[in-house]
C-alpha positions as CSV (number, residue, x, y, z in Angstrom):
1,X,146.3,186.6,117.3
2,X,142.8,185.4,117.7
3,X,141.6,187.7,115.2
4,X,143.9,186.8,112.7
5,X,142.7,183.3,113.1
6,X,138.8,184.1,113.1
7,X,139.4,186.0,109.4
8,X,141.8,183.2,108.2
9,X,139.2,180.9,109.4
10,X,136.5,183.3,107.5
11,X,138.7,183.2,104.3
12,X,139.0,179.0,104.6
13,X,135.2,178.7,104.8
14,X,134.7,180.8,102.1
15,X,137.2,178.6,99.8
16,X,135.1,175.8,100.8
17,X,132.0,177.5,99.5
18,X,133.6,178.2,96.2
19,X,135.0,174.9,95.6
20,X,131.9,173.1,96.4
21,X,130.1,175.1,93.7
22,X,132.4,174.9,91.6
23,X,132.8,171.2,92.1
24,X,128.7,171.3,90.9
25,X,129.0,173.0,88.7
26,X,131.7,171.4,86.8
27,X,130.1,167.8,87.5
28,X,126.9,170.2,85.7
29,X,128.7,171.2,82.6
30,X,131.6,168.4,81.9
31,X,130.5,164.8,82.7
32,X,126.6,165.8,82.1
33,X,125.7,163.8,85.8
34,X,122.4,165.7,86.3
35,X,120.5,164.9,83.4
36,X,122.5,161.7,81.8
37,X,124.9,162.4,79.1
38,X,126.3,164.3,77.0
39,X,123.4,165.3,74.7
40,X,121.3,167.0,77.3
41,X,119.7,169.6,75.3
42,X,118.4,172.6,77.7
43,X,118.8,170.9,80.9
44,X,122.6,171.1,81.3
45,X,122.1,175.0,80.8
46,X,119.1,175.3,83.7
47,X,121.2,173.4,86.1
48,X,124.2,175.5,85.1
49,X,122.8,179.2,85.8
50,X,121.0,177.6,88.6
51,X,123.9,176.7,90.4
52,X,125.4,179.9,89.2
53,X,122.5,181.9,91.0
54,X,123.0,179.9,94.3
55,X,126.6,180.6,94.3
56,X,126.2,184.0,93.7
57,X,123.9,184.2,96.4
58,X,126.0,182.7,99.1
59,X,128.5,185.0,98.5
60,X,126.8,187.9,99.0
61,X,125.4,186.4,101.8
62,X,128.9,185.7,103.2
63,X,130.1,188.8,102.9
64,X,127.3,190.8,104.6
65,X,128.3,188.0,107.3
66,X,132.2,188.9,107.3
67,X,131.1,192.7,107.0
68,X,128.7,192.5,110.1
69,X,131.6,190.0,112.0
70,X,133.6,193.3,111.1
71,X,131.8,195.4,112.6
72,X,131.0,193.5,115.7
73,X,134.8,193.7,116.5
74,X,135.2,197.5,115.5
75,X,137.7,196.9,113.0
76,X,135.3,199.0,110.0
């Protein structure tokens, strides 16, 4: 049971992640916050593969950390 709870927990944190991101990056793209309207030029684009890049890279960082939790516990 605890281990169920430690992946489900795992699973909610990474949901979190990916909604925070995407929460960015939507306020990026749609409502133009960052940079002040809608006609942003380049800027909208740069925040956008920014936060793109960022997201990508906490996911692969939080699956080398589920992978390594894995392995910690023997279950790979």
């Amino acid at each position: 049971m605890p281990l169920f709870v430690i992946l489900l927990t795992f699973l909610l944190l990474f949901l979190l992640i990916c909604n925070v991101f995407w929460l960015a990056f939507s306020d990026i793209i749609f409502e133009g916050h960052l940079f002040g309207g809608p006609h942003m030029g380049r800027g909208w684009f740069a925040a956008a593969i920014i936060c793109i890049i960022f997201f990508i890279c906490v996911f692969v960082l939080y699956s080398f950390a589920l992978l390594d939790f894995l392995e910690r516990i023997n279950w790979i």
